[in-house]
GUFI-841680 format. One record per residue (C-alpha): residue in three letters; chain; x, y, z; residue number from 1. Coordinates in steps of 0.25 Angstrom, whole numbers, plus 5000, padded with zeros to 4 digits. Layout:
N
  residu  chaine     X     Y     Z  num
     ALA       A     X     Y     Z  NUM
...
//
This chain:
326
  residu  chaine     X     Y     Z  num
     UNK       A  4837  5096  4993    1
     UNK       A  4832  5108  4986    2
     UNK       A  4817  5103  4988    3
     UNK       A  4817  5109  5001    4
     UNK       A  4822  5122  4999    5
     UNK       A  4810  5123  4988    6
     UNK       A  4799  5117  4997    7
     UNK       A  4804  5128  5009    8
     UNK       A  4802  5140  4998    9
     UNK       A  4788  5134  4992   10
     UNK       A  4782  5133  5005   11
     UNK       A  4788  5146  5008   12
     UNK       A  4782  5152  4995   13
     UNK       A  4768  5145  4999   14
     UNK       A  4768  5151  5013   15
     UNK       A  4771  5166  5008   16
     UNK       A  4761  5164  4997   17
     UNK       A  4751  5158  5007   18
     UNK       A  4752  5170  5018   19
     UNK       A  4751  5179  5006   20
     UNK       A  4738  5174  5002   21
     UNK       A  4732  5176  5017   22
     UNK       A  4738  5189  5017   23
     UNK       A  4731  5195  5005   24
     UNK       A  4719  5197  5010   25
     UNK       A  4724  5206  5022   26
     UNK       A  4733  5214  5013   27
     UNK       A  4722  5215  5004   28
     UNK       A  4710  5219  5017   29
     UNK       A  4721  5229  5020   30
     UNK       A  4724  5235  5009   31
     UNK       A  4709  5237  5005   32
     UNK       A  4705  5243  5019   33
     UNK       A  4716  5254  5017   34
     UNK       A  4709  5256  5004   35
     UNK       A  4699  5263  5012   36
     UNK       A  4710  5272  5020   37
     UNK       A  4718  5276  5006   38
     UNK       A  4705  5282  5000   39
     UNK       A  4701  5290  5014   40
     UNK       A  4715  5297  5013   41
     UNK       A  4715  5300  4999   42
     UNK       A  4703  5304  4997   43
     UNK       A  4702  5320  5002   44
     UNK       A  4710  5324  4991   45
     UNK       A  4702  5318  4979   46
     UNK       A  4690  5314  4974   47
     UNK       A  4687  5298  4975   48
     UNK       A  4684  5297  4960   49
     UNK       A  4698  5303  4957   50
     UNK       A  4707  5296  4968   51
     UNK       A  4702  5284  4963   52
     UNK       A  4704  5287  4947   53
     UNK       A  4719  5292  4950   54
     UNK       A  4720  5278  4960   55
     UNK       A  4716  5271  4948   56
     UNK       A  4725  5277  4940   57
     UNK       A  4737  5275  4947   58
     UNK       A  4733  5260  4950   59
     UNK       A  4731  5259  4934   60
     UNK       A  4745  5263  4934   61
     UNK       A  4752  5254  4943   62
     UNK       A  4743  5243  4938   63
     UNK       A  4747  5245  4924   64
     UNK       A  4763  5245  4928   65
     UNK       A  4762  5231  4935   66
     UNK       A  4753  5225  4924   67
     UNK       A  4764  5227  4914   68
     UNK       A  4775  5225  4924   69
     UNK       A  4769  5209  4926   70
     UNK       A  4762  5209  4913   71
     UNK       A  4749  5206  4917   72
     UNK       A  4739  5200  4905   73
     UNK       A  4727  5208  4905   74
     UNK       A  4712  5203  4904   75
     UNK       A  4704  5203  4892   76
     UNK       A  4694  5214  4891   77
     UNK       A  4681  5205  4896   78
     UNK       A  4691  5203  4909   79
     UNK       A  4694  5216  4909   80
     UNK       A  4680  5221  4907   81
     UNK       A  4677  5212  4920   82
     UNK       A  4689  5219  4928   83
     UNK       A  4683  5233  4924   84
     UNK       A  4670  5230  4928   85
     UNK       A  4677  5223  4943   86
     UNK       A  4686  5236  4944   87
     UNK       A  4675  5246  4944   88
     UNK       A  4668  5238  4955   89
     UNK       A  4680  5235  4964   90
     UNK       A  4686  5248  4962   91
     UNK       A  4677  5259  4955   92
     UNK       A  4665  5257  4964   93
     UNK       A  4671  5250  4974   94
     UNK       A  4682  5263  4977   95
     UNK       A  4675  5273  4971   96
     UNK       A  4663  5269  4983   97
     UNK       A  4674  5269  4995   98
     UNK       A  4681  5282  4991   99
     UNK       A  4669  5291  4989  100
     UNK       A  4663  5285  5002  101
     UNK       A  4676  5290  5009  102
     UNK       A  4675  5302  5001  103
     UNK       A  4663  5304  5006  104
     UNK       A  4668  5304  5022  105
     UNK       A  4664  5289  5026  106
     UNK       A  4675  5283  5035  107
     UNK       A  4684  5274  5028  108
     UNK       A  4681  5263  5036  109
     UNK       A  4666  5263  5034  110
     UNK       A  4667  5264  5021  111
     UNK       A  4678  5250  5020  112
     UNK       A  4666  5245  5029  113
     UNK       A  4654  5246  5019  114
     UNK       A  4663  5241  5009  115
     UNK       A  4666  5229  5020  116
     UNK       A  4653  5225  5017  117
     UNK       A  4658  5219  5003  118
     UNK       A  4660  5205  5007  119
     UNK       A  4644  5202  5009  120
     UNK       A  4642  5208  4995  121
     UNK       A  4653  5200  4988  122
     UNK       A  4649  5188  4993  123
     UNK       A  4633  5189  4990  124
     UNK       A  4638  5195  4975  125
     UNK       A  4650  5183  4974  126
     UNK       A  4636  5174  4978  127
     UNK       A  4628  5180  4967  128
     UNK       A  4638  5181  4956  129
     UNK       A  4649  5172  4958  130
     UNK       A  4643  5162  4964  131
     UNK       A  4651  5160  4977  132
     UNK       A  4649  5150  4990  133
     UNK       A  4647  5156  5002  134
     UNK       A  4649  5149  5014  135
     UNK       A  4641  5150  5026  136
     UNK       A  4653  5155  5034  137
     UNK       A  4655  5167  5022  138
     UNK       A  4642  5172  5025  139
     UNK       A  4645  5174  5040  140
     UNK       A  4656  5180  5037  141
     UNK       A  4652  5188  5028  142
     UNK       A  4640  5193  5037  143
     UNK       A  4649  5195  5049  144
     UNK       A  4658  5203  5040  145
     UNK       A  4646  5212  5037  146
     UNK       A  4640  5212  5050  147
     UNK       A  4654  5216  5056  148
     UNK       A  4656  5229  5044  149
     UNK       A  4640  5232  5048  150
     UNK       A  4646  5234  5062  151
     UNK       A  4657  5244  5058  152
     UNK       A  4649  5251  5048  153
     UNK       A  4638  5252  5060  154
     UNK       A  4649  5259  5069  155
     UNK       A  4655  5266  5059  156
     UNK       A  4640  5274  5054  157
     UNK       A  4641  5279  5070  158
     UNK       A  4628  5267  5074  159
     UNK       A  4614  5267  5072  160
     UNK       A  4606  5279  5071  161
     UNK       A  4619  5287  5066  162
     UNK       A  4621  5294  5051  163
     UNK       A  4636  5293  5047  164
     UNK       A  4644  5306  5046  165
     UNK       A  4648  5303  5032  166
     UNK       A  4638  5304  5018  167
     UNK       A  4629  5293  5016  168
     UNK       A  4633  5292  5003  169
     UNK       A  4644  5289  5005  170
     UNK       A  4639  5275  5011  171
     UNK       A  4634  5272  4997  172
     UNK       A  4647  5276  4990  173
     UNK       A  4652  5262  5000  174
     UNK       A  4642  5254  4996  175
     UNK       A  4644  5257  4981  176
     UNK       A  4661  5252  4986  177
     UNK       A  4654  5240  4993  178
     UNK       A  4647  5235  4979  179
     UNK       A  4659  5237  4968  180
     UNK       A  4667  5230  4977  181
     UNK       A  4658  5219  4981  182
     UNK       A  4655  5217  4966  183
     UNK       A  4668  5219  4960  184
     UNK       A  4674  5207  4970  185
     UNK       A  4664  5198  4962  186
     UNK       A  4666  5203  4949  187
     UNK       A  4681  5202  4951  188
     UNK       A  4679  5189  4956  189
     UNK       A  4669  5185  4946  190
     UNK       A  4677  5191  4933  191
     UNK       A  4694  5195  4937  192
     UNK       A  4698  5180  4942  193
     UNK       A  4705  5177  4928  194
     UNK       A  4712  5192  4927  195
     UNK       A  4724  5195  4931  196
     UNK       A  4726  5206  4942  197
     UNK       A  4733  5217  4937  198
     UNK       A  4726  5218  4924  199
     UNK       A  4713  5216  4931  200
     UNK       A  4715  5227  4942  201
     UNK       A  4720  5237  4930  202
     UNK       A  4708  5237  4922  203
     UNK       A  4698  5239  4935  204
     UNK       A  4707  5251  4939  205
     UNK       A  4705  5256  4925  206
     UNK       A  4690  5254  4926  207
     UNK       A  4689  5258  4941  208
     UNK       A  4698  5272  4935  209
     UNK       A  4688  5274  4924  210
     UNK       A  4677  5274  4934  211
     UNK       A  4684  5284  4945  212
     UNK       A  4688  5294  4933  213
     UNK       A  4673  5294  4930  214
     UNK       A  4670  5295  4943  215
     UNK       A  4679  5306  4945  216
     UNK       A  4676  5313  4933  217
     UNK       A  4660  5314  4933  218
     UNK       A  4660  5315  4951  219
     UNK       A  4673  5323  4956  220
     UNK       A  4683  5334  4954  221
     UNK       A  4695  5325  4951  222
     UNK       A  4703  5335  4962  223
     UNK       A  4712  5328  4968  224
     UNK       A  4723  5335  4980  225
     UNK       A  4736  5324  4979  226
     UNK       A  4744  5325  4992  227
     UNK       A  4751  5315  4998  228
     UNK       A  4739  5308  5006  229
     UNK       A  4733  5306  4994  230
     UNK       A  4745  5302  4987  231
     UNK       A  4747  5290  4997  232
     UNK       A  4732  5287  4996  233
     UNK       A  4733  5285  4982  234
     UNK       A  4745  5277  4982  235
     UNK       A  4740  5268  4993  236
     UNK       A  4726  5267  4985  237
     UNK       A  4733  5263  4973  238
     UNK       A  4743  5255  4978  239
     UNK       A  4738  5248  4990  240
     UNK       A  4725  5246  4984  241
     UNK       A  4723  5248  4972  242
     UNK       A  4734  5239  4968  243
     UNK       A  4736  5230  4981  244
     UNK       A  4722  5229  4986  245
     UNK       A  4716  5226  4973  246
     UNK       A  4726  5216  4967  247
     UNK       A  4725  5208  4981  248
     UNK       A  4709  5210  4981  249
     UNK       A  4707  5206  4966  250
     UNK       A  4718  5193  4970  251
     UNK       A  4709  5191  4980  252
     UNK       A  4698  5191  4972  253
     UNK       A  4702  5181  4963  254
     UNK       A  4708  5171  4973  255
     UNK       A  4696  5170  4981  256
     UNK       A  4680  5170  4983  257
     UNK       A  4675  5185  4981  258
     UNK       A  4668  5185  4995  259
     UNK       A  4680  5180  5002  260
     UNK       A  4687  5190  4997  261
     UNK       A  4676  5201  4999  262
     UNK       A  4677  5195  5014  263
     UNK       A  4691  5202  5015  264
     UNK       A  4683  5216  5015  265
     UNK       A  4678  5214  5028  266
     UNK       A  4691  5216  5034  267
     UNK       A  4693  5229  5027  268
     UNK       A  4684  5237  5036  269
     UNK       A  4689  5235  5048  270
     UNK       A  4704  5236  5043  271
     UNK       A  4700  5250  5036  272
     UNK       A  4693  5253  5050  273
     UNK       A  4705  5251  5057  274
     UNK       A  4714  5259  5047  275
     UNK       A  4704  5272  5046  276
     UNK       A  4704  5271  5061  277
     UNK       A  4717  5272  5061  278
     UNK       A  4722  5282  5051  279
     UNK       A  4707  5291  5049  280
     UNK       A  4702  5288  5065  281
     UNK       A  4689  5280  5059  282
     UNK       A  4684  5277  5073  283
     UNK       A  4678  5263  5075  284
     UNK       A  4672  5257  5087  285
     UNK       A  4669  5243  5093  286
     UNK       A  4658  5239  5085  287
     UNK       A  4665  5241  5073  288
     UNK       A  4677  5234  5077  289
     UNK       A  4668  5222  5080  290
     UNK       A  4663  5222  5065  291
     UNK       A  4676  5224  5060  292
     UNK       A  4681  5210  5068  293
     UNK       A  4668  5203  5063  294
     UNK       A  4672  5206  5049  295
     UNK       A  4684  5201  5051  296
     UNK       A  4678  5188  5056  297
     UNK       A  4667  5187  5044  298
     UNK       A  4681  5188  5036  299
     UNK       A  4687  5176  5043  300
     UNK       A  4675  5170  5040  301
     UNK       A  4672  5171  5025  302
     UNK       A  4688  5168  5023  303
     UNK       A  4688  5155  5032  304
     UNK       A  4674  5150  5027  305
     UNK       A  4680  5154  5011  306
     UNK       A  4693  5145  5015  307
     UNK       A  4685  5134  5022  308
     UNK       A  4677  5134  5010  309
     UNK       A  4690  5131  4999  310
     UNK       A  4697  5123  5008  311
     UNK       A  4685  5113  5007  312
     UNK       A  4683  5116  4992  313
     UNK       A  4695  5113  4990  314
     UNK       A  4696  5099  4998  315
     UNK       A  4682  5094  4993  316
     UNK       A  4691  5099  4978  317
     UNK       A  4703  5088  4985  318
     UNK       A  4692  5078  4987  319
     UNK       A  4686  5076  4975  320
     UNK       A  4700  5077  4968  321
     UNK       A  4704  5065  4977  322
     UNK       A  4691  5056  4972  323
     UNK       A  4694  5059  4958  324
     UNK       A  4708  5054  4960  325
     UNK       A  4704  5041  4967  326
//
């Protein structure tokens, strides 16, 4: 008689834990894209380098309470060497490049769009160094994806034969953000699988912290003018994404392929679009809106070919099993 009761709660657990799973990677495409908007509202009352060394700080601090709080068994020091090196890529490079391009005046949303163009170089790294499948369908997706951020980022410079209001510099300070995240996926991937993600994401804050207070030191003033705008920047920056975002990204990360889960940063650009529109009046036209929808769709496709993929792994894997039995 108490069977059932059990079953009725199992399934339960099974269909809560199921729908989490499909939601992390919208929470986590949220979360991300409002990294963007954080950084735009915090940054006319500091310096890039120093906003980001005191949000690593205060990170370091909260990290450090839940580590001991669930006692969390740290790597040794060749894993922690490889954690290091994936921190400064996915958050030295990869933040320093997207807050001084912001600094710099270029719109938050073309800035979330030049990073957009991660996927494609995720997937020819994870091709190179991991030695990844990549299915026919991946590529088209992947090459709609870029085609439709292309779109975006052409609206975006104003159309041909137009110069963008904002430095050109600037541009390069994105594409220095596109690489460390593009490589520090991989290198996550490649080298963080087997660590824990607390620990993991503490010791690439503390080498991500050492690179902004050098950074700050050498380049900036180290001013900084706290209000309350800032205030709530930084404890949305901190909270929001560098704690949420990333434990979901790096979870990510370790649970799947690294250019399916670079596929999910198609969809930031056009969530980031629609939020700067919204709260900064980043206009947008129709040519970017279609790029925006074929991202979307080169997504749908790099995720359905990826699940096509392990669901016929995973029968040919029931097959063979079943010969051996017989």
């Amino acid at each position: 008689m108490t069977s059932k009761p059990s079953n009725i709660i199992s399934e339960n657990k099974q269909i809560t834990s199921s729908f989490g799973v499909r939601m992390t990677p919208v929470f986590f495409v949220w979360l991300w894209s409002t990294g963007f908007i954080g950084a735009k509202y915090g940054l006319p009352y500091a310096e890039p380098f120093i906003l980001l060394f005191y949000r690593m700080l205060i990170t370091l601090v909260c990290l450090g309470f839940i580590a001991l709080w669930i006692k969390s068994s740290w790597p040794s020091l060749r894993s922690a060497f490889h954690m290091a090196v994936s921190g400064l890529l996915i958050h030295g490079f990869y933040l320093g490049g997207v807050f001084y391009a912001i600094a710099g005046d270029m719109p938050a949303g073309l800035v979330s769009l030049i990073v957009g163009l991660q996927p494609l170089v995720t997937t020819m790294a994870a091709i190179i160094v991991l030695k990844e499948r990549v299915v026919s369908y991946q590529w088209l997706g992947l090459l709609l994806g870029l085609l439709g951020v292309g779109l975006v980022l052409f609206e975006k410079l104003g159309g041909a034969g137009q110069l963008p209001e904002f430095p050109l510099w600037t541009l390069g300070c994105a594409f220095i953000s596109l690489i460390g995240i593009s490589l520090g996926t991989v290198y996550q991937k490649r080298f963080g699988d087997a660590i824990d993600l607390i620990p993991g994401a503490f010791i690439q804050y503390c080498a991500a912290a050492l690179l902004f207070a050098l950074g700050t030191f050498l380049f900036e003033s180290q001013k900084v003018e706290w209000n309350m705008q800032l205030m709530l920047a930084m404890g949305w920056l901190v909270l929001g994404l560098s704690i949420g975002a990333i434990l979901l990204l790096m979870q990510l990360i370790n649970q799947g392929a690294a250019s399916e889960v670079a596929s999910l940063f198609y969809l930031v650009p056009p969530v980031t679009a629609i939020e700067a529109y919204i709260l900064f009046d980043e206009q947008f036209e129709f040519l970017a809106l279609c790029g925006g929808v074929m991202s979307v769709f080169g997504v749908a496709l790099v995720l359905m070919a990826k699940r096509s993929g392990s669901e016929l792994a995973q029968s040919n894997s029931s097959k063979t099993n079943a010969i051996k039995d017989n």
